[in-house]
C-alpha positions, -999 to +999 in steps of 0.1 A: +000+000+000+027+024+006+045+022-021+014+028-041+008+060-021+047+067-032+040+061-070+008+083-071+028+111-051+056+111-078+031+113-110+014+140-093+042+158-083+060+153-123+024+164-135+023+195-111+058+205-120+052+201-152+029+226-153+038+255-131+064+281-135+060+315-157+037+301-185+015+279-161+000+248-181-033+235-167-033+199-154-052+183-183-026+199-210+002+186-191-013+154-195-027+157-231+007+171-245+024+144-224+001+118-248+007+134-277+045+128-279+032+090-275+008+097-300-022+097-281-047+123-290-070+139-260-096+159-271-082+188-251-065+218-272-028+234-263-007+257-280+024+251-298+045+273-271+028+253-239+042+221-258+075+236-265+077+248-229+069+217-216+087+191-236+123+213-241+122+232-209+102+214-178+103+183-185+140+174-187+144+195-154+113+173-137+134+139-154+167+156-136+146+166-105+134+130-101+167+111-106+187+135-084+158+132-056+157+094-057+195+089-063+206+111-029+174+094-005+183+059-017+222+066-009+214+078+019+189+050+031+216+025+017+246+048+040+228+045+072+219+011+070+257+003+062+264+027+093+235+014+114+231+052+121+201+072+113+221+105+113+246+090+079+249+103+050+269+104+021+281+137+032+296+123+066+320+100+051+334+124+024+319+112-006+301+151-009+326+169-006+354+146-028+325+150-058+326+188-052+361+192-050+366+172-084+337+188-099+349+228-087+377+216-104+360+212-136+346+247-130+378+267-127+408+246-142+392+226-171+362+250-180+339+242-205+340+204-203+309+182-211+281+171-181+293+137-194+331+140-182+318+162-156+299+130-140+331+110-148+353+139-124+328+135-098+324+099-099+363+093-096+363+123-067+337+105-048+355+073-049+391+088-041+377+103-010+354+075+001+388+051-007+407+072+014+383+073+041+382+038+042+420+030+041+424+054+072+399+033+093+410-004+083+428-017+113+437-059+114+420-061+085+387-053+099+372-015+089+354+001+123+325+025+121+337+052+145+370+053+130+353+058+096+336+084+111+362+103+122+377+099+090+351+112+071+352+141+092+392+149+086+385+140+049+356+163+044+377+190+061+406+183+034+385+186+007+366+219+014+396+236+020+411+229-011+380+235-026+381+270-008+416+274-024+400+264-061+374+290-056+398+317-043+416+309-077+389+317-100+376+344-121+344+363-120+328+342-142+337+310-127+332+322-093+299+330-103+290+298-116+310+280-086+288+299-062+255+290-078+265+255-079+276+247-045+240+261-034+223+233-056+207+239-088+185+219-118+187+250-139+211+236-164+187+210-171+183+195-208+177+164-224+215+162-229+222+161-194+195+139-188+213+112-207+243+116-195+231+113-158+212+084-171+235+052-171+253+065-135+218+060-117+198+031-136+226+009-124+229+016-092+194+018-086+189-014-097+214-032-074+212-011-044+176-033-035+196-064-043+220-059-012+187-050+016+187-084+025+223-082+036+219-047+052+186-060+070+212-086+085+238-065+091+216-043+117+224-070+142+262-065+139+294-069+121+302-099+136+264-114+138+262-104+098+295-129+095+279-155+118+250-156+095+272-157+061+267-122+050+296-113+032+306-086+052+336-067+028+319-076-001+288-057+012+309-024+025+323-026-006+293-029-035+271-002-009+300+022-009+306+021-044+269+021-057+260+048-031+291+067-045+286+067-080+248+076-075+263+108-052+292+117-079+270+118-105+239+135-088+266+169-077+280+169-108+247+181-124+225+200-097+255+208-072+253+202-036+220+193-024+217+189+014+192+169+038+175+147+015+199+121+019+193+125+055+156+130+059+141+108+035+147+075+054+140+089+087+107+096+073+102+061+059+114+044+085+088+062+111+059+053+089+065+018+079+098+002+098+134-002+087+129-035+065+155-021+033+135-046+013+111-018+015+130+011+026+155+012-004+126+016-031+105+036-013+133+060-005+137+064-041+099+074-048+103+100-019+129+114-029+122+122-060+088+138-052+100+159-031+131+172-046+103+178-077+084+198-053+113+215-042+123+224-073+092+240-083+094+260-048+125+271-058+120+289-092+082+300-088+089+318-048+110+347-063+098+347-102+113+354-124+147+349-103+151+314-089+162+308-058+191+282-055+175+242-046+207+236-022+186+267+000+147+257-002+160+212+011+181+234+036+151+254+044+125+225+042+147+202+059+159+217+090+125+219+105+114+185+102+153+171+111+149+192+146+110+176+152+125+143+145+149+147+172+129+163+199+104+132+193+130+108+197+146+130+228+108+126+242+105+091+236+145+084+250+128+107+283+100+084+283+116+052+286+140+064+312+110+076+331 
């Protein structure tokens, strides 16, 4: 039933965004140019510029909207279940900030390069720092959590500071486009860069599910996953990687995008458990409807100007992060009592 609910949410919310902004398209013309393309005819009349608007403007930006928004909540589902903390996320363990490093690069030393390499920077970023991280916190063989932590602290530290360095480097022009980035954007969306960030989700969206049995098992433990014959490296390893390369490739075309990662799953898990059977999927549909709505919040508030995504999750977020908290510091005060 839920994830139902979740699939009707995201074709509303694709349908809604589709049709707001400056020229707002009614419902039933979002839906009847929609058909057309597929060569179904509604008897419902639009114009040539609502169709043009829709299918070379919106729509690639709604595509981007959703893949960025179910690519950062499933990562971050996947993160915290590898973690066994509801806090993770990708930006904790330096896979963020290693994309936006590589991808600032991009910006101000090797300007002009495609969305395609662009992915390939942040991918190869991501995975550098989250290697890194990991090498710093393997001890006898064995990786431990808190020492991962920490090292995903130092890491991310490393990495916005030479990313403050890059950025005190650049020009006017690039600074200006740094800027905008690093506050989160899907206003460079095209059909283009919907292809390109294509490939670097379908797969890892795909697998992701195929690990929650292990992940459900690993909630008891390290050692009780290995008991049980979870492949314990082998699972670091394939979450780590497919949670990285959905995170490289999701900064290098919308930026930095904070919180979703972070309070998607919480959500979830409050309303129907912490099964990533379910969780993983679900995370996904979430994610991307409400990055879509974001979106739509973020260039309609201030029209004609657009106010940066990165802000409106930030501003969004932080609200129902701090609820979360004071419930569970209520139900923590509860028990003790």
């Amino acid at each position: 039933m839920m994830r139902v609910l979740l699939i009707a949410g995201l074709v509303l919310s694709v349908l809604l965004a589709c049709g707001m902004g400056a020229m707002h398209i009614p419902l039933l013309r979002v839906v009847a140019i929609l058909l057309y393309k597929l060569h179904l005819h509604l008897p419902i009349s639009f114009t040539e510029s609502e169709a043009n608007v829709l299918w070379q403007i919106r729509l690639p930006r709604v595509c981007m909207g959703v893949m960025v928004g179910g690519s950062l909540a499933m990562a971050g589902a996947a993160i915290q279940g590898l973690f066994r903390n509801p806090l993770a996320d990708p930006g904790l363990v330096g896979i963020s900030a290693g994309a936006a490093l590589f991808a600032v690069l991009c910006i101000v030393v090797f300007s002009g390069v495609s969305y395609y390499w662009m992915n390939v920077a942040t991918f190869l970023g991501a995975v550098l720092s989250a290697l890194l991280v990991f090498r710093l916190s393997r001890s006898g063989g064995s990786t431990h959590m808190a020492t991962l932590l920490l090292a995903g602290l130092g890491i991310n530290a490393l990495c916005n500071a030479l990313t403050g360095l890059i950025t005190y480097m650049a020009n006017n022009d690039q600074l200006r486009s740094v800027t905008f980035w690093t506050m989160g954007s899907l206003g460079g969306a095209t059909w283009a860069t919907v292809a390109a960030l294509l490939p670097f989700v379908v797969v890892p969206v795909l697998l992701l599910p195929r690990l929650a049995k292990w992940l459900n098992a690993f909630a008891l433990g390290e050692a009780a996953a290995a008991h049980l014959g979870i492949p314990v490296k082998r699972l670091k390893a394939g979450v780590m990687l497919l949670a990285t390369l959905l995170v490289g490739a999701c900064v290098a075309v919308s930026g930095i995008i904070g919180f979703v990662g972070l309070i998607v799953p919480h959500i979830l898990r409050s309303a129907s458990g912490s099964d990533h059977r379910a969780l993983l999927p679900n995370s996904f549909l979430l994610g991307a409807s409400l990055l879509t709505l974001s979106d739509v919040l973020s260039r309609t508030l201030i029209a004609p100007a657009e106010l940066p995504l990165g802000i409106v999750t930030a501003i969004l977020g932080t609200p129902l992060f701090i609820g979360m908290l004071m419930k569970q510091k209520r139900q923590l005060n509860t028990w003790a009592s």
